[in-house]
C-alpha positions in Angstrom: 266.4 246.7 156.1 265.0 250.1 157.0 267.1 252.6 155.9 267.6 256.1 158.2 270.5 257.5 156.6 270.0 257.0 152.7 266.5 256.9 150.6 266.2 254.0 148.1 263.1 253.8 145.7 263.4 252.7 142.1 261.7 254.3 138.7 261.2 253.2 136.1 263.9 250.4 135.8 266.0 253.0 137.9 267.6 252.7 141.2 268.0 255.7 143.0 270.1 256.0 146.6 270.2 259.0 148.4 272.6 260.0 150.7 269.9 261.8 153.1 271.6 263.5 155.8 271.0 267.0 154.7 271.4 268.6 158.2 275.4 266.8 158.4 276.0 267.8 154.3 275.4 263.9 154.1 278.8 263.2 155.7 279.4 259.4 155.3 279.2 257.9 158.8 279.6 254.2 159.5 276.1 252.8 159.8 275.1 255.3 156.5 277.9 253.2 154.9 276.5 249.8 156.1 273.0 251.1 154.4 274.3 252.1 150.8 275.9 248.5 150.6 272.6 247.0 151.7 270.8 249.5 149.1 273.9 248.0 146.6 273.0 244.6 147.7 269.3 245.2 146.8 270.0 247.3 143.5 272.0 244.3 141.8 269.8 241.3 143.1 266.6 243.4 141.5 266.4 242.1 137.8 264.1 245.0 137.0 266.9 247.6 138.0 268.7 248.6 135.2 271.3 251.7 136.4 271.8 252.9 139.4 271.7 257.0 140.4 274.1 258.1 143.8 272.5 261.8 144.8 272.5 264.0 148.0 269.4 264.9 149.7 269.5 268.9 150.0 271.8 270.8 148.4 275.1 269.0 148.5 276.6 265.6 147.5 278.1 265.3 150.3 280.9 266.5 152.8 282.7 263.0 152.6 283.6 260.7 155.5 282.1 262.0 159.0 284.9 264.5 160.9 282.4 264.2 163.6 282.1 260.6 164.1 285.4 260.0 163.7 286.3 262.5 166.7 283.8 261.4 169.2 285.3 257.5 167.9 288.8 258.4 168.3 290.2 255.4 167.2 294.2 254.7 167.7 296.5 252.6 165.8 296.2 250.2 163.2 293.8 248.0 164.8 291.4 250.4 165.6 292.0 251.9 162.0 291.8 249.0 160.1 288.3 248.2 159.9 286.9 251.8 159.6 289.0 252.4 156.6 288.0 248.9 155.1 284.8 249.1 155.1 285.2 253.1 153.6 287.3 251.5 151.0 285.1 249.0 150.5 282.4 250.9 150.2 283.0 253.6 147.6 284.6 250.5 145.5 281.0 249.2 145.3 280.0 251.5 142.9 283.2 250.6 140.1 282.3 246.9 140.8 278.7 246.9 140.7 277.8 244.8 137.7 275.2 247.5 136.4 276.3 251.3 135.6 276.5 253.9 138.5 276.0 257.0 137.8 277.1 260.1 140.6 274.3 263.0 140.3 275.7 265.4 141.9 275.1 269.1 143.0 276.7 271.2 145.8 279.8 270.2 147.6 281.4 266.5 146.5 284.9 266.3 148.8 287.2 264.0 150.1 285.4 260.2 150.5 282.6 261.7 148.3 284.7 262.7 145.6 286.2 259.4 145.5 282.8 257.7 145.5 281.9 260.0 142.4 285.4 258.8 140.6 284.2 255.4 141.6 280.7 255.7 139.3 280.5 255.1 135.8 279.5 258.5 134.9 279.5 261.0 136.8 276.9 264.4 136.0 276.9 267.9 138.0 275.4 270.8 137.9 276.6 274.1 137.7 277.1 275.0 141.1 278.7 271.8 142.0 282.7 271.8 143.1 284.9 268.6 144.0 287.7 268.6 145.6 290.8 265.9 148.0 291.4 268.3 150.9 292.3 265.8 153.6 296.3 266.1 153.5 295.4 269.8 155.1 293.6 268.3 158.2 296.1 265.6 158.4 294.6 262.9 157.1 295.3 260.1 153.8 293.3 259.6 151.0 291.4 256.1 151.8 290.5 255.2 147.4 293.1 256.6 145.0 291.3 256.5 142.4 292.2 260.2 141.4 295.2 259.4 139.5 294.1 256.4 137.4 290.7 259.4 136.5 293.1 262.3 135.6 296.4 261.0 135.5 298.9 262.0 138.0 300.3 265.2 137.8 296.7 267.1 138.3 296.3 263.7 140.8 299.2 265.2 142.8 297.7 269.6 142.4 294.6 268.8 143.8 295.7 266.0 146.3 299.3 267.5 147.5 297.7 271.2 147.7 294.3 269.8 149.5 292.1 271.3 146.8 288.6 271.6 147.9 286.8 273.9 145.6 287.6 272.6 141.9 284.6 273.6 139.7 282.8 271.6 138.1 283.5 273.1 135.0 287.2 272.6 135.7 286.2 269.2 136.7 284.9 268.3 133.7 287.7 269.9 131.8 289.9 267.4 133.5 288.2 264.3 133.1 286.5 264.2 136.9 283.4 263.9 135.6 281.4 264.3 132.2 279.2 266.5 131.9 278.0 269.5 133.5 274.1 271.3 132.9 271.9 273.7 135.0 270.8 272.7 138.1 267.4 272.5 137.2 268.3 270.0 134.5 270.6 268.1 136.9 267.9 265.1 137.6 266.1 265.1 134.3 270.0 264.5 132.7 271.0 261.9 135.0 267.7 259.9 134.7 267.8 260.4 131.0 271.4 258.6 130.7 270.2 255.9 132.7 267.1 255.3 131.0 269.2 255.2 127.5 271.5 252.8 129.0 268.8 250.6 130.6 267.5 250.4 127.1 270.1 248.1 125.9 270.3 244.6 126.7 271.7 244.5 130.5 273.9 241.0 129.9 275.5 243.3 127.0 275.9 246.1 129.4 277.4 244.3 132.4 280.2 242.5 130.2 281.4 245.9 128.6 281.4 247.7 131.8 283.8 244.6 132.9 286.1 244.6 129.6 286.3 248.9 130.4 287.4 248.7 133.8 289.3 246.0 133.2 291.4 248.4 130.7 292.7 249.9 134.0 292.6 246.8 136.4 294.8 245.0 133.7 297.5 248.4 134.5 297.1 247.3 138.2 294.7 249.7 139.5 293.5 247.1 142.0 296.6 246.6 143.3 297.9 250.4 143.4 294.5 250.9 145.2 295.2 248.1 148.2 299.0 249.3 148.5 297.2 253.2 148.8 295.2 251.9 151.1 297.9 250.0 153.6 299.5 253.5 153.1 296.5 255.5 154.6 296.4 252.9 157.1 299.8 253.7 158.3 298.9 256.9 158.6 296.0 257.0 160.5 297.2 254.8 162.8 300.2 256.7 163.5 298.2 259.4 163.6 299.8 263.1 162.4 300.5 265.7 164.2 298.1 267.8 162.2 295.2 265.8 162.7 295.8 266.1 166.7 295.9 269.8 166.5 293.1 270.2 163.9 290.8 267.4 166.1 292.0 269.6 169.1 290.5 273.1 168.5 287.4 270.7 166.7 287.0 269.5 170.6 287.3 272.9 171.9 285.5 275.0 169.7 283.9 273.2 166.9 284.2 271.8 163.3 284.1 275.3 161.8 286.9 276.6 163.9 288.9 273.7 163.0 288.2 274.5 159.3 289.0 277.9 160.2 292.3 277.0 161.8 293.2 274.4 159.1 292.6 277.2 156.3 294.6 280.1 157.9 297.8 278.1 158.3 298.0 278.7 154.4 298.6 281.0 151.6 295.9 282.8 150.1 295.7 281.9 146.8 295.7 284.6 143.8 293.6 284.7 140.5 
């Protein structure tokens, strides 16, 4: 497969995918999606790939799923919603199933579909200037993997998803179990391929059965389950489709994404300190 939306070369034992759509803040877009899970595909049938690294091309993560896409789709009711929120969920839950670790390498903006993709690695690693952040409930929209509140437990789940934060540090991030580790952002690629390399050292059968006996500490609690019900929820939503999404996809129509960022930030309070 040739791949037009995401890079994939390997190093040294070392997969390494890159969301490269640096000119859209590599928003997640339906056929970009189709190409990580062929890159996924490729990663766990290699026997010489021992880790695997997610990254953005440029200077962000990414923006999370496409706004874009979705508004020149438009796609109404259940039907329509159903299989563009499968293969989202689907997609992100590659990387907690994938039989070899994942780590998130991330710098820059990591929101909404992207954020839950990070929670969905093994590790994830940032760099100074990187923020995180669940801000769909303020354009009207669910939150397609839940993963949030099995990562931080759910009353800072419910801050940063009820108040549709979208600029948690990555300090603060870190503080609150998001991800693990934050360095300079000229370290940020030197760190990430160093843990990989010190995992890839140890026998990969030994690997791949405690990353199964460690997720299963949560699947065991029903994770899996809480996820699919989340996800039937976020269904319903988008399928009914809020009133808020109309208006915010509205003034998108009319005047653009960043006036419908615009509009969807001025309908709130300012926030002090």
């Amino acid at each position: 497969m040739t791949f037009t939306k995401i890079a994939y070369e390997t190093r040294d034992g070392i997969a390494l995918l890159t969301l490269n759509r640096p000119e859209r803040t590599n928003a997640l877009d339906q056929e970009m999606l189709g190409e990580i899970n062929a890159a996924m595909d490729r990663a766990e049938a290699d026997a010489d790939v021992k880790a695997v690294i997610v990254r953005g091309a440029g200077n962000a993560f990414s923006s999370g799923f496409d706004l874009k896409a979705q508004m020149e789709a438009r796609p109404v009711g259940v039907d329509a919603w159903r299989p563009v929120l499968r293969k989202d969920f689907d997609t992100v839950m590659r990387f907690w199933h994938c039989p070899k670790p994942t780590i998130a390498m991330v710098r820059g903006a990591c929101l909404a579909g992207a954020c839950e993709l990070a929670l969905a690695c093994d590790m994830t690693i940032a760099s100074e200037d990187a923020f995180f952040g669940e801000p769909e409930l303020k354009f009207g929209a669910g939150i397609v993997v839940m993963l949030l509140p099995w990562i931080v437990g759910p009353k800072i789940a419910k801050e940063i998803i009820l108040l549709g934060e979208d600029r948690v540090s990555a300090q603060r991030a870190a503080e609150i179990g998001m991800i693990n580790r934050v360095v300079p952002a000229d370290r940020l690629e030197d760190e990430a391929l160093r843990i990989a390399r010190h995992i890839g050292a140890i026998d990969p059968s030994l690997v791949k059965e405690t990353k199964r006996a460690l997720n299963r500490a949560l699947e065991t609690q029903g994770m899996l389950q809480a996820l699919e019900s989340a996800l039937e929820i976020d269904l319903s939503i988008e399928g009914a489709g809020s009133a808020d999404k109309i208006a915010f996809f509205d003034v998108a129509r009319r005047e653009g994404l960043r006036a419908a960022i615009a509009w969807r930030d001025a309908r709130f309070p300012t926030r002090e300190g």
